[in-house]
Rosetta silent file (secondary structure, phi, psi, omega in degrees, C-alpha in Angstrom):
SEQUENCE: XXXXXXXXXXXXXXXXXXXXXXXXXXXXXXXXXXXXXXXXXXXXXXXXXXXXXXXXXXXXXXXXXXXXXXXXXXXXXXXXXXXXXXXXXXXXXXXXXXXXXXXXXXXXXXXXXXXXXXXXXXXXXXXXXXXXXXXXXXXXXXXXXXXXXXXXXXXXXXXXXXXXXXXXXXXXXXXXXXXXXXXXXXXXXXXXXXXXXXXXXXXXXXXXXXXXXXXXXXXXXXXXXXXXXXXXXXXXXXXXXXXXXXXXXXXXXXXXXXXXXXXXXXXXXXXXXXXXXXXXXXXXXXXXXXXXXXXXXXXXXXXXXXXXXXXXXXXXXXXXXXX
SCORE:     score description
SCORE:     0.000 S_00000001
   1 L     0.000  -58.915  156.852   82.719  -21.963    7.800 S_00000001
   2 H   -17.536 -118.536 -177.487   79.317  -19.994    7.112 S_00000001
   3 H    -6.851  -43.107 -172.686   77.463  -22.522    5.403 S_00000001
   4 H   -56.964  -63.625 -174.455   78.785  -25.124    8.077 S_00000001
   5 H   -42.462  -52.896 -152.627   77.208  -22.600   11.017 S_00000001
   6 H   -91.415  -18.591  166.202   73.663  -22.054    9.250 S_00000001
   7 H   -76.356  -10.064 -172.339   73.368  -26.027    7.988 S_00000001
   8 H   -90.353  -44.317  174.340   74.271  -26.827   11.680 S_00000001
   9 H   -55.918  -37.564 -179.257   71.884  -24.159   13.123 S_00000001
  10 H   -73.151  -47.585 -157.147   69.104  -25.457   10.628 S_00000001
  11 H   -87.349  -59.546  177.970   69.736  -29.207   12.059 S_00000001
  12 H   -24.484  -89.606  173.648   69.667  -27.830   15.745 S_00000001
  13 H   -25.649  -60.354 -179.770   66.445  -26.073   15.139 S_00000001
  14 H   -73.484    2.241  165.312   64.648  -29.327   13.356 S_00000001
  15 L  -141.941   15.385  115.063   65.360  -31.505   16.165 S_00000001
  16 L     0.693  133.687  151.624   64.486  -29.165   18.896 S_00000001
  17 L   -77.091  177.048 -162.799   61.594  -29.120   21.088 S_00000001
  18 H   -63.840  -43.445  159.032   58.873  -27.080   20.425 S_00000001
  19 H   -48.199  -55.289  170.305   60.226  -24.473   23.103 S_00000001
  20 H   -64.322   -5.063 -171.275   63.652  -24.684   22.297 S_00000001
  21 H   -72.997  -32.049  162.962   62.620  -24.008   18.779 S_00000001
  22 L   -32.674  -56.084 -146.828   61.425  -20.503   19.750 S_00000001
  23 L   -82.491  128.800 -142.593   65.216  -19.468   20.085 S_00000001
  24 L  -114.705  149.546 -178.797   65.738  -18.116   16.519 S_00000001
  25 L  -111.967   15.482  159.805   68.831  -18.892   14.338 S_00000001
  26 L  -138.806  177.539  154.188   68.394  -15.936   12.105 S_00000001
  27 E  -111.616 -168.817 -165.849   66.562  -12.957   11.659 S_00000001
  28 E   -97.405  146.148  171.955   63.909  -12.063    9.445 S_00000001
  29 E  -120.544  174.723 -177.204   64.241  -10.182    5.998 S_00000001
  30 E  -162.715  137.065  164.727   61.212   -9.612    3.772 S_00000001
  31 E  -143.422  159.374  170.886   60.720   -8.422   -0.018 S_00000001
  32 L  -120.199  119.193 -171.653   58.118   -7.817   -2.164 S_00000001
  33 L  -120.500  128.250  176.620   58.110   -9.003   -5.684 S_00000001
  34 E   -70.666  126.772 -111.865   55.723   -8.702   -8.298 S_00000001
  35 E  -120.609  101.530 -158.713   54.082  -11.257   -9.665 S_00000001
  36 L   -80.324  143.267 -176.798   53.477  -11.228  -13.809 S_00000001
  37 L   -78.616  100.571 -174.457   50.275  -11.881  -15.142 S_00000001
  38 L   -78.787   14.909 -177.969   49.929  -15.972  -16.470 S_00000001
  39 L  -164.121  165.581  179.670   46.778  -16.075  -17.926 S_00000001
  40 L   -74.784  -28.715 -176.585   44.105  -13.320  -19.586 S_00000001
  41 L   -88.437   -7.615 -170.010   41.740  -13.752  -16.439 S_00000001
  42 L   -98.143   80.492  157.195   44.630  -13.985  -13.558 S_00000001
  43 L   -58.057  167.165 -175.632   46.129   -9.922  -13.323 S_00000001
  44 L   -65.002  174.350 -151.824   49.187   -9.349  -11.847 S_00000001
  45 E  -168.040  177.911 -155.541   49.597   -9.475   -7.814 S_00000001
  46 E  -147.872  126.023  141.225   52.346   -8.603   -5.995 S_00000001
  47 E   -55.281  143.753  152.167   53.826  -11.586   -3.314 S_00000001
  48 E   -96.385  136.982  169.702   55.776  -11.208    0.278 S_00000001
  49 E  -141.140  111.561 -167.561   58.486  -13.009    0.870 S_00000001
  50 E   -70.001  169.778  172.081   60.061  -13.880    4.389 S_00000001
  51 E  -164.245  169.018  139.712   63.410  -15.181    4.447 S_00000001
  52 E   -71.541  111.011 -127.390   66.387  -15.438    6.746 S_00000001
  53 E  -138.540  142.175  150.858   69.002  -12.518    7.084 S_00000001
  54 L   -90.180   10.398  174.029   72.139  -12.571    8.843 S_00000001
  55 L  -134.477  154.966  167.965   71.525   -8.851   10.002 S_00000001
  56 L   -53.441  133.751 -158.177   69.325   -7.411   12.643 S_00000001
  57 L   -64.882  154.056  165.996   65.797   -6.708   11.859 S_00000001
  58 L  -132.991  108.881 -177.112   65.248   -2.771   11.459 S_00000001
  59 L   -76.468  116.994  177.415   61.273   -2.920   11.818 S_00000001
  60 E  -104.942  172.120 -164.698   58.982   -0.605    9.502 S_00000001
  61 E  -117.274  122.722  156.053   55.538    0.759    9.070 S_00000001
  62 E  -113.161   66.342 -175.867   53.113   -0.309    6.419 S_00000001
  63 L    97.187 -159.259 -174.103   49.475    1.047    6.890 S_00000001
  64 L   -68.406  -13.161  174.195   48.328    0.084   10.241 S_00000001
  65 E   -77.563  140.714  157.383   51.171   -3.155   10.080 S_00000001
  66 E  -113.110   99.810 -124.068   54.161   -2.718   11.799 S_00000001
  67 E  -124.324  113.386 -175.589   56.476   -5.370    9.888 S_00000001
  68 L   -69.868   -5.892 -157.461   59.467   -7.157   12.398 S_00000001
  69 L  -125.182  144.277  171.990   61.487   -7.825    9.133 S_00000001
  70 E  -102.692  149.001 -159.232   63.824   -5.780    7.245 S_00000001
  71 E   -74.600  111.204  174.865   63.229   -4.783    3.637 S_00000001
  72 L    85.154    1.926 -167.475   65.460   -6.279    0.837 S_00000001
  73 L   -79.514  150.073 -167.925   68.070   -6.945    2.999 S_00000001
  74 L   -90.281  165.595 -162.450   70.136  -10.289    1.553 S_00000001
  75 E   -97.485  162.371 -166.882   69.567  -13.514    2.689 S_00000001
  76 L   -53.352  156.235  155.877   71.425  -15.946    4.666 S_00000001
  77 L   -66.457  147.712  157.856   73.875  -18.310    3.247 S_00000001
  78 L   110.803 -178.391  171.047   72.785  -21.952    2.281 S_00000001
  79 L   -79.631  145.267  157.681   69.345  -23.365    1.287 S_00000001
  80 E  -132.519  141.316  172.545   66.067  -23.468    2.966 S_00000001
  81 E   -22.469  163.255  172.879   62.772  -25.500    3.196 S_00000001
  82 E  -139.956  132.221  158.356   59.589  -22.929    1.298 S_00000001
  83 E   -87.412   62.891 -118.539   56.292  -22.049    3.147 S_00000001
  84 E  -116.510  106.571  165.592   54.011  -21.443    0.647 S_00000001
  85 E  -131.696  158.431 -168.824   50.847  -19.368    2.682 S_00000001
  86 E  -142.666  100.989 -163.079   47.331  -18.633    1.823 S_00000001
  87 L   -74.653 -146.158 -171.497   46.092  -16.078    3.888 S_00000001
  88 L  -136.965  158.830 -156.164   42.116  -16.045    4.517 S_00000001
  89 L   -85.086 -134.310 -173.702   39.240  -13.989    2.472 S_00000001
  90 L   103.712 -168.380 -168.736   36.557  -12.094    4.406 S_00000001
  91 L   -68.674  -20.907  166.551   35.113   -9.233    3.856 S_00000001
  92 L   -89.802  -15.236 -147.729   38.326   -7.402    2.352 S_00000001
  93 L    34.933   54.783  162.009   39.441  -10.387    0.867 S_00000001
  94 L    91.402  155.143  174.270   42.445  -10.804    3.120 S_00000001
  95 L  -139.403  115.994  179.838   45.730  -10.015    3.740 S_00000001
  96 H   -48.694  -37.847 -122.897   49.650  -11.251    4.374 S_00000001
  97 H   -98.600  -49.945  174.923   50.571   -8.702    6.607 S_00000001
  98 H   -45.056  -25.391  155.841   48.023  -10.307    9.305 S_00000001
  99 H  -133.321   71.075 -158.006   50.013  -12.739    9.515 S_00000001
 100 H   -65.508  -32.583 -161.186   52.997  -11.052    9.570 S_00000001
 101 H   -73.095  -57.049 -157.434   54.561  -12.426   13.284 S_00000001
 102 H   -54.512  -15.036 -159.514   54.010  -15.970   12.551 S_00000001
 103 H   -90.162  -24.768 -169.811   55.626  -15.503    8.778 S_00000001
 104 H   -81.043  -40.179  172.273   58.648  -13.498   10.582 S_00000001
 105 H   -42.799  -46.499 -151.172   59.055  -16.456   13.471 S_00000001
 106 H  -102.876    6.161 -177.243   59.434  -19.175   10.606 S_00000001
 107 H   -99.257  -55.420  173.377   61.747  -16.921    8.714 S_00000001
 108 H   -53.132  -23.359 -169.148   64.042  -16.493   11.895 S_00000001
 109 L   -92.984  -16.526  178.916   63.858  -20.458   12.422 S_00000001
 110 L   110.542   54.439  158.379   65.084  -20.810    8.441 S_00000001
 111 L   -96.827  149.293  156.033   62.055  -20.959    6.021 S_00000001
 112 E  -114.057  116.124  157.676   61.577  -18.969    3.190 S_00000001
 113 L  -102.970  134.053 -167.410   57.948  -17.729    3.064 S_00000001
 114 E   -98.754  110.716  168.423   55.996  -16.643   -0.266 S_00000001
 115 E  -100.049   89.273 -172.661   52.905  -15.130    0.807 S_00000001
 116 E   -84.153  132.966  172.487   50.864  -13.867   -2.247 S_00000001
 117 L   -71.194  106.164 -167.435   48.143  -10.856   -1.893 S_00000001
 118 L   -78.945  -14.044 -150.135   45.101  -13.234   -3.262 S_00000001
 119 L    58.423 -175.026 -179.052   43.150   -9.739   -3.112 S_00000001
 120 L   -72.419   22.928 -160.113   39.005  -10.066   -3.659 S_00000001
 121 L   -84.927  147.936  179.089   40.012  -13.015   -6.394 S_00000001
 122 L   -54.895  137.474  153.660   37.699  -15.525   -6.533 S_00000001
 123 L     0.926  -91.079 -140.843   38.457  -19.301   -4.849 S_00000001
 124 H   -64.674  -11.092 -160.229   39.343  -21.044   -7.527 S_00000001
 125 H  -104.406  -21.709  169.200   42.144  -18.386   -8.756 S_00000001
 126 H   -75.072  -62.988 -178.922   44.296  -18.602   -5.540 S_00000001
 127 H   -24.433  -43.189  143.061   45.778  -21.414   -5.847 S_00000001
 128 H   -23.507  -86.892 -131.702   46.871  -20.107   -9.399 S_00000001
 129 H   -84.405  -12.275 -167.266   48.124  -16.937   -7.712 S_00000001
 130 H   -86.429  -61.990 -156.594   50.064  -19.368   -4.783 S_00000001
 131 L   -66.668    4.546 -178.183   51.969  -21.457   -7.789 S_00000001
 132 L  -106.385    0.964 -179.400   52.678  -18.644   -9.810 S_00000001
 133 H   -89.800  -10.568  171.266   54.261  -16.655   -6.617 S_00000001
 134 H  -110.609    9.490 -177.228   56.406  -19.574   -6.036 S_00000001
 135 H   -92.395  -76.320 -151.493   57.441  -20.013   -9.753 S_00000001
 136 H   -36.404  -41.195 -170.704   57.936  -16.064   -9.318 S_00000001
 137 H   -94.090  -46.862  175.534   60.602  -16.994   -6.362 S_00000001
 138 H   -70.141    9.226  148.444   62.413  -19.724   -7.911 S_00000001
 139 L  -107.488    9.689 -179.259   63.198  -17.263  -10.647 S_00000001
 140 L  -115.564  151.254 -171.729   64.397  -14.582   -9.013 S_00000001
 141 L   -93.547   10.573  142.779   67.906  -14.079   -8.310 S_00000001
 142 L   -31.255  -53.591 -156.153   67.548  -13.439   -4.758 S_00000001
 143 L  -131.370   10.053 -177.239   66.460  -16.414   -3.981 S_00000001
 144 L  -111.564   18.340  139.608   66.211  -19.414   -6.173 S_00000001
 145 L   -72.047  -24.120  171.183   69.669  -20.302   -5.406 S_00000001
 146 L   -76.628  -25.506 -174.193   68.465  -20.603   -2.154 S_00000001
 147 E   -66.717  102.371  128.509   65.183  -22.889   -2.303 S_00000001
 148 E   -34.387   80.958 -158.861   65.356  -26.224   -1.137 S_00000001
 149 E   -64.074  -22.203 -153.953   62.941  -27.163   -3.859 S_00000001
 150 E   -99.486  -13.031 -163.207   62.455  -30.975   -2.379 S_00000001
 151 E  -129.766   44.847 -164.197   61.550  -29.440    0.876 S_00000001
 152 E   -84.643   91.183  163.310   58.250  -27.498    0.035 S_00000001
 153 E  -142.687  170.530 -158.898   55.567  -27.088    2.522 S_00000001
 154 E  -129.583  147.875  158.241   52.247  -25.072    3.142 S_00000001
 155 E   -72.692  103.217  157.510   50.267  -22.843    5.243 S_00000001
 156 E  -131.091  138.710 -146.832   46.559  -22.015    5.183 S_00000001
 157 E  -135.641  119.170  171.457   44.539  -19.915    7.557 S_00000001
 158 E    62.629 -102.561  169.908   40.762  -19.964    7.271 S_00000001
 159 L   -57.557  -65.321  163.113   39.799  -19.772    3.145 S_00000001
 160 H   -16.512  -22.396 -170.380   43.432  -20.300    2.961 S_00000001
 161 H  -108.395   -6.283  178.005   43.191  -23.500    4.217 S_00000001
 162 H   -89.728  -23.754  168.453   40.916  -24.705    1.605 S_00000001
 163 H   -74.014  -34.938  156.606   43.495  -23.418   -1.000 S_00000001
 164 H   -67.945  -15.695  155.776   46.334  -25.504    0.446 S_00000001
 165 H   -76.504  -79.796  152.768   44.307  -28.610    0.327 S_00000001
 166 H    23.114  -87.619  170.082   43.666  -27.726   -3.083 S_00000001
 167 H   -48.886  -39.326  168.652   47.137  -27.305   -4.068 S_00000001
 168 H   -58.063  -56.232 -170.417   47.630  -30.874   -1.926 S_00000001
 169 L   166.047  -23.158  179.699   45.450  -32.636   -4.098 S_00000001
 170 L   -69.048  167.983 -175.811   41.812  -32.167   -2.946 S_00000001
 171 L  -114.798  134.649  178.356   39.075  -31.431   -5.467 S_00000001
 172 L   -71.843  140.436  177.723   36.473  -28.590   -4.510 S_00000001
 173 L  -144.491  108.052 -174.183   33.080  -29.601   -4.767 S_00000001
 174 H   -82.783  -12.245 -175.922   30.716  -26.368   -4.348 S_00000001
 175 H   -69.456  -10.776 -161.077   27.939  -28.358   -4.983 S_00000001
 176 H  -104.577  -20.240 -169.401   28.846  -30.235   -1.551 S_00000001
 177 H   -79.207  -37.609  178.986   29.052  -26.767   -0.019 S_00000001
 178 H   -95.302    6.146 -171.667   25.989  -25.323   -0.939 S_00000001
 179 H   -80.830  -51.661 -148.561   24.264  -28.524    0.141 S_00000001
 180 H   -85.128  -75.696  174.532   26.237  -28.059    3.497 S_00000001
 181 L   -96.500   38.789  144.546   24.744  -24.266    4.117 S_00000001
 182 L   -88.270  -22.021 -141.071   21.176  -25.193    3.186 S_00000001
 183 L  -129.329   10.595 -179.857   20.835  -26.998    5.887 S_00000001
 184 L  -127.101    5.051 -172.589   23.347  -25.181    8.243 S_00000001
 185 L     3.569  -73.188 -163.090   22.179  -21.272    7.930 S_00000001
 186 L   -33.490  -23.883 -171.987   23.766  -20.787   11.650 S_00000001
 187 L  -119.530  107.528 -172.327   27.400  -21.092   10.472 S_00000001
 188 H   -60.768  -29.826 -171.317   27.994  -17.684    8.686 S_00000001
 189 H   -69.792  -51.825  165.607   31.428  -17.971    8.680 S_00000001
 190 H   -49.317  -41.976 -137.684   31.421  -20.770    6.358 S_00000001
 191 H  -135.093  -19.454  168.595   28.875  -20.142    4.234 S_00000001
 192 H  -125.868   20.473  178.932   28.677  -15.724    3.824 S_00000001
 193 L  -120.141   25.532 -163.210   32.314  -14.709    4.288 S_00000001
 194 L   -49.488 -162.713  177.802   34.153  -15.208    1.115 S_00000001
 195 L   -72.768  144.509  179.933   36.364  -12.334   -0.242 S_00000001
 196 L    84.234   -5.796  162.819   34.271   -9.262   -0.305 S_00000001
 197 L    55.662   94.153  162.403   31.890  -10.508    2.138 S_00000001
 198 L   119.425  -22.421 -159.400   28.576  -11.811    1.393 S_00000001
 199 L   -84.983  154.388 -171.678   29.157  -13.420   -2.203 S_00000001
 200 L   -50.358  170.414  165.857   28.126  -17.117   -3.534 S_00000001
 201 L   -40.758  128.515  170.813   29.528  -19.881   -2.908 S_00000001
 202 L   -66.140  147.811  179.928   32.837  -20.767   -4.349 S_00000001
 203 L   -81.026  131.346  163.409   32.444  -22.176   -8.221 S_00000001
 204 L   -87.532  163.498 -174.290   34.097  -25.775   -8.687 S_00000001
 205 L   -82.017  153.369 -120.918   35.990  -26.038  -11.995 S_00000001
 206 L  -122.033  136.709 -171.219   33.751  -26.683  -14.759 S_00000001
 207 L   -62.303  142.812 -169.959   34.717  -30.243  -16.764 S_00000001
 208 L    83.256  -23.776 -156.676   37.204  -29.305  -19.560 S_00000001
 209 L   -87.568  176.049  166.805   37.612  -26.114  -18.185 S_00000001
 210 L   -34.376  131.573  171.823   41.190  -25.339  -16.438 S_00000001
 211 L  -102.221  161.751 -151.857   42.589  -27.554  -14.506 S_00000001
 212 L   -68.994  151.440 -173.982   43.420  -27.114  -10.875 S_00000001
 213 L   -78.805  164.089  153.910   47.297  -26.572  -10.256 S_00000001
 214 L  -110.200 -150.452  161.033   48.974  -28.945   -7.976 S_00000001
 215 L   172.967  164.137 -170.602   52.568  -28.498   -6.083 S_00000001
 216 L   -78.622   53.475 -156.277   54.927  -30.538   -4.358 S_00000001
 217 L  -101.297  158.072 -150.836   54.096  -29.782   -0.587 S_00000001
 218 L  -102.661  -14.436 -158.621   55.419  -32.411    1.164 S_00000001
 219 E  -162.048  126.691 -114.660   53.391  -31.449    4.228 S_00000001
 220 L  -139.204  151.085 -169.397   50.194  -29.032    5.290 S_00000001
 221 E  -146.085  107.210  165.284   49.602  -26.380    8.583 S_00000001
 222 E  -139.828  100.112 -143.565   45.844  -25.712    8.583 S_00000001
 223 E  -103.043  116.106 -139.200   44.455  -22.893   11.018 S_00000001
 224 E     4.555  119.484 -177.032   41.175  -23.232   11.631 S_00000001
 225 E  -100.406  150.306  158.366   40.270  -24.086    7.991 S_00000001
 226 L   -47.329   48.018 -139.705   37.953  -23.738    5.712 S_00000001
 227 L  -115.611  -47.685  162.196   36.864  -27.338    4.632 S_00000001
 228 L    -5.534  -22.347  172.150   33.789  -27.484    3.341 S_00000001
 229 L   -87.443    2.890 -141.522   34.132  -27.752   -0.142 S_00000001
 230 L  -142.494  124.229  160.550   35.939  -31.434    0.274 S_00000001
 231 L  -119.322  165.536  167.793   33.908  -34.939    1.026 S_00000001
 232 H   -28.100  -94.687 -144.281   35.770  -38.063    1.765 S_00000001
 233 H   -69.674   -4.745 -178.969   36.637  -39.129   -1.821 S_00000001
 234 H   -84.345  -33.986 -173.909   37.594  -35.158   -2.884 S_00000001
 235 L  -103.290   14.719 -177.499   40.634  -35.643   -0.081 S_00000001
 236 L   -78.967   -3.126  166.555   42.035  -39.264   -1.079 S_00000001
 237 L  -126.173   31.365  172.812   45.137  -37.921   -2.369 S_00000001
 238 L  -110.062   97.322 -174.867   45.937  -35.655    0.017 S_00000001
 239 L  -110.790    7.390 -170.280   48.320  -38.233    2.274 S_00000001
 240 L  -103.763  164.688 -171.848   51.130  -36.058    3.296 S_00000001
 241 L  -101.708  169.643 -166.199   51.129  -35.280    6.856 S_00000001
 242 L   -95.497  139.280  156.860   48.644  -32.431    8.675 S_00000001
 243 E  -117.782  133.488 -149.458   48.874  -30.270   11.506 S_00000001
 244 E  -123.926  143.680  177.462   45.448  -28.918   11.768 S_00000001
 245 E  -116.193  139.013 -159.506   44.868  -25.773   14.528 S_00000001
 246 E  -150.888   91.798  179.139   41.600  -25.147   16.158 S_00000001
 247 E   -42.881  136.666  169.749   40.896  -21.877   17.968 S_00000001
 248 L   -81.788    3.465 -175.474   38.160  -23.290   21.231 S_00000001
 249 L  -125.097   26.556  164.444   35.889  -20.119   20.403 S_00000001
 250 L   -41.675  143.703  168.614   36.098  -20.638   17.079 S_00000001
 251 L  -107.894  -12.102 -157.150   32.742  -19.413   15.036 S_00000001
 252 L  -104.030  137.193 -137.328   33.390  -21.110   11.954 S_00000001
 253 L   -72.348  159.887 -149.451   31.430  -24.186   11.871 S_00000001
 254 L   -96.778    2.298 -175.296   33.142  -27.348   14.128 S_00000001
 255 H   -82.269  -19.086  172.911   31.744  -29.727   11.074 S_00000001
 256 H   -65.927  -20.349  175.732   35.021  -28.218    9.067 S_00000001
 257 H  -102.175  -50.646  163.355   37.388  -29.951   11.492 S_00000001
 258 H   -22.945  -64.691  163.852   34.759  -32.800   12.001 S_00000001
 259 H   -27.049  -78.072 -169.425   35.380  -33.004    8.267 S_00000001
 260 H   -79.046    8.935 -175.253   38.795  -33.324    8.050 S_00000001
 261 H  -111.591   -5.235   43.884   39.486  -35.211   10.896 S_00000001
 262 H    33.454  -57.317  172.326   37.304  -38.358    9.206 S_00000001
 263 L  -140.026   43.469  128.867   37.936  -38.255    5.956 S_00000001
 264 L   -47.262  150.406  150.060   41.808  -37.589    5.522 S_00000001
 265 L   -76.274  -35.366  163.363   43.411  -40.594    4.781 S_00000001
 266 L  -111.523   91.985 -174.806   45.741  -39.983    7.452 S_00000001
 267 L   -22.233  146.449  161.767   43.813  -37.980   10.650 S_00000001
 268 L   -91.008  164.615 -171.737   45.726  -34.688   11.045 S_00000001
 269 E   -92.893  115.283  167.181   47.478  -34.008   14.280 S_00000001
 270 E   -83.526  116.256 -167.415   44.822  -31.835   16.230 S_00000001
 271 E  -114.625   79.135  167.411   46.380  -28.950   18.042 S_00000001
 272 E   -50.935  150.717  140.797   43.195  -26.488   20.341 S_00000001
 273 E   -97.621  149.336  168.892   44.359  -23.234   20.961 S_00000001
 274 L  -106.674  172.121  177.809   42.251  -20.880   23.065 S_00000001
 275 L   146.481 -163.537  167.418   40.854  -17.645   21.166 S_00000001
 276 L  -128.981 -154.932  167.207   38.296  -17.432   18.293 S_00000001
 277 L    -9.004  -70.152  165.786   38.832  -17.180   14.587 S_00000001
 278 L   -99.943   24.626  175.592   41.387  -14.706   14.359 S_00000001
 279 L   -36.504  -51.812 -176.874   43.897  -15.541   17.546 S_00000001
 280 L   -45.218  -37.969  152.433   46.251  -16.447   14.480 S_00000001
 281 L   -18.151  143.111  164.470   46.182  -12.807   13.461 S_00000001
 282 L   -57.565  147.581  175.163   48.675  -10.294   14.543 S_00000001
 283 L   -66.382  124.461 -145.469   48.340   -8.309   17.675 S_00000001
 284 L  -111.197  142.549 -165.619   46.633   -5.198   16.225 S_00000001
 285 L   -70.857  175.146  143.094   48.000   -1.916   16.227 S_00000001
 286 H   -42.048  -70.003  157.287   45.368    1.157   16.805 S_00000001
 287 H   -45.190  -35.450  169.715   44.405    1.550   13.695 S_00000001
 288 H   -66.695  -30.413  178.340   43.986   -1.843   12.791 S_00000001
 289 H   -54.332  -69.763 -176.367   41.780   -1.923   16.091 S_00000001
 290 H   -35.610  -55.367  166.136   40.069    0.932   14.613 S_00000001
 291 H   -36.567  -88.907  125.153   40.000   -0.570   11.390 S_00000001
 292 H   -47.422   16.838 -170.308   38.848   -4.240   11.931 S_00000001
 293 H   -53.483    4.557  177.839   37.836   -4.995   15.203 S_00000001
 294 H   -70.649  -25.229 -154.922   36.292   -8.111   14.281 S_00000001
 295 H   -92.455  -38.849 -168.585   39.962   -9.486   13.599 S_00000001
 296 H   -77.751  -42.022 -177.541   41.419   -7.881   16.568 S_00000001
 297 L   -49.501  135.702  177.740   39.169   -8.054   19.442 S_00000001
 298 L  -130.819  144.875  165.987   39.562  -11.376   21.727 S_00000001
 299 L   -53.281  151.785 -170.275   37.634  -12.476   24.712 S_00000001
 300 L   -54.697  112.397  172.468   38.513  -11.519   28.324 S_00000001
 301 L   117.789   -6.954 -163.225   41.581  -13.668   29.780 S_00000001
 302 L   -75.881  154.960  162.772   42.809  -14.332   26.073 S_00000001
 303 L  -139.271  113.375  165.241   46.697  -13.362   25.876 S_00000001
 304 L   -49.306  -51.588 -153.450   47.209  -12.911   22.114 S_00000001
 305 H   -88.759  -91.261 -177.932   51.166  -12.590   22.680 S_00000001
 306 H   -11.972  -40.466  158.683   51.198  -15.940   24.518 S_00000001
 307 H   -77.976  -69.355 -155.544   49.603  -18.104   21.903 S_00000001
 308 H   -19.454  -65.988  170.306   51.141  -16.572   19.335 S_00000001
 309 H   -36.295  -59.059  172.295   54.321  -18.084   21.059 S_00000001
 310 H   -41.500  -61.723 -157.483   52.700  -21.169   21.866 S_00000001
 311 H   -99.211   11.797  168.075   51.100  -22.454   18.335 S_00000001
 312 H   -78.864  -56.170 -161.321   54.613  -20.358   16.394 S_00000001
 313 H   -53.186  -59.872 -170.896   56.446  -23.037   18.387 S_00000001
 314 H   -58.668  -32.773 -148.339   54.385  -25.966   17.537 S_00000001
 315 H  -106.248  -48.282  169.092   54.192  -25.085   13.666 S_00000001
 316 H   -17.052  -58.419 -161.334   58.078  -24.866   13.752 S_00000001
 317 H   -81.628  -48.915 -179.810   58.760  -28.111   15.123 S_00000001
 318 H   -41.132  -83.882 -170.119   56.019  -29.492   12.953 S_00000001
 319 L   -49.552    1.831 -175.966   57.633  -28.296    9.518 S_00000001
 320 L   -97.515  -60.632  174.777   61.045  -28.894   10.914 S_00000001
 321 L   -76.936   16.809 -172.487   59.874  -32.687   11.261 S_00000001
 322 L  -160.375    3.540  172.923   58.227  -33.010    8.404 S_00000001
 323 L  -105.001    0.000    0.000   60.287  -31.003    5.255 S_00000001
């Protein structure tokens, strides 16, 4: 009788509107599992992983995050679709926890999301660090009884979004990149904000050298992205389909959505938001205020809590329609 309820709840939820989707048929759990080191140049990392619980959240404090999910708690009966996110670089070089609401929202509608801490690592090494945090979950025995393995889809928010294209199929081409901010100095975001703030260009993989992983996503969420490293013939085998989100105050240059809106093979479905960069971000505590205020501040009239709701809804329905 379980199992019946949460496959029935799960079917509800996936043919929903975007609103009704909001109405959650679990709540969220979260764990953090550590990630073993798969190569001499890759160290070990440590993953998040959202899930759905059948008990009430008890919400805790990590650092300036205040985290809606409760820790370790066991997860619902039956299988569920995987979210695979790739948070965005900057000058710290990023964090899950930022986007802690949206990962507890898609945990409540019945996703399990693996969110790996890329840390200051270099481009080319997240992607690495996404597939070995989702190897990392389909061996542990929490949860890879649990996986819909066939039902596999991805997240990526800002740099993050160039690592789920990646992982899709595209090929990086820094050479296209640095071509791209000779001749564009104005868009900073693009072109000075890797992890660590300030550092070259990401390095394409070198011929012979490793090759880039792939994964099975069947279908891609990409919030205001990172694109730049990708021409036309670098995306031809990324065909599954996109929902691509675009802050209107965005700073990061509008030729990255130009991009990808052009030379997909299938256009992604373009969803504005209002806000800048970080709208996607969590609603920031004090400290985080204190902390950041680049990520937290928003212009006058913006309601943070209101998108959130809005573009949680939309990315529901999407991956609900499309795992």
């Amino acid at each position: 009788m379980r199992a019946t309820f949460v496959f029935v709840a799960i079917s509800w939820l996936c043919f929903a509107t975007p609103a009704a989707a909001q109405i959650a048929a679990f709540h969220a759990g979260i764990a953090r599992l550590a990630v073993p080191t798969q190569a001499e140049a890759q160290p070990p990392f440590d993953t998040l992983v959202w899930y759905p619980a059948p008990v009430e959240e008890t919400p805790w404090q990590i650092g300036p995050f205040t985290i809606a999910a409760s820790q370790n708690t066991a997860i619902a009966t039956g299988q569920f679709p995987v979210i695979l996110l790739s948070h965005g670089g900057g000058r710290t070089g990023g964090n899950p926890y930022l986007l802690g609401d949206l990962s507890a929202r898609l945990a409540r509608a019945g996703f399990i999301v693996v969110a790996p801490f890329h840390g200051k690592t270099q481009f080319l090494q997240r992607p690495q660090q996404v597939g070995a945090a989702f190897a990392a979950v389909m061996t542990d025995p929490r949860f890879k009884s649990h996986v819909a393995v066939n039902r596999t889809g991805m997240l990526g928010f800002s740099l993050g979004g160039a690592v789920a294209l990646t992982l899709a199929g595209g090929v990086p081409n820094a050479r296209h990149l640095a071509a791209y901010c000779a001749t564009h100095p104005d868009d900073t975001q693009s072109c000075n904000a890797g992890p660590g703030g300030g550092n070259a260009a990401p390095t394409a993989p070198s011929p012979g050298g490793t090759a880039l992983p792939r994964l099975p996503v069947k279908s891609l969420v990409l919030l205001d992205p990172f694109a730049m490293l990708f021409q036309r013939d670098e995306l031809a085998a990324v065909t599954m389909p996109i929902l691509l989100v675009r802050p209107q105050q965005s700073r990061l240059g509008e030729d990255n959505v130009r991009l990808l809106m052009t030379s997909l093979p299938q256009p992604p479905q373009l969803r504005p938001v209002a806000g800048g960069h970080f709208i996607f971000t969590d609603i920031c505590s004090l400290a985080l205020r204190a902390e950041a205020p680049e990520v937290c501040e928003d212009a006058a009239g913006i309601d943070r809590a209101a998108i959130h709701a809005d573009f949680s809804a939309v990315i529901v329905d999407f991956f609900c329609n499309t795992l």
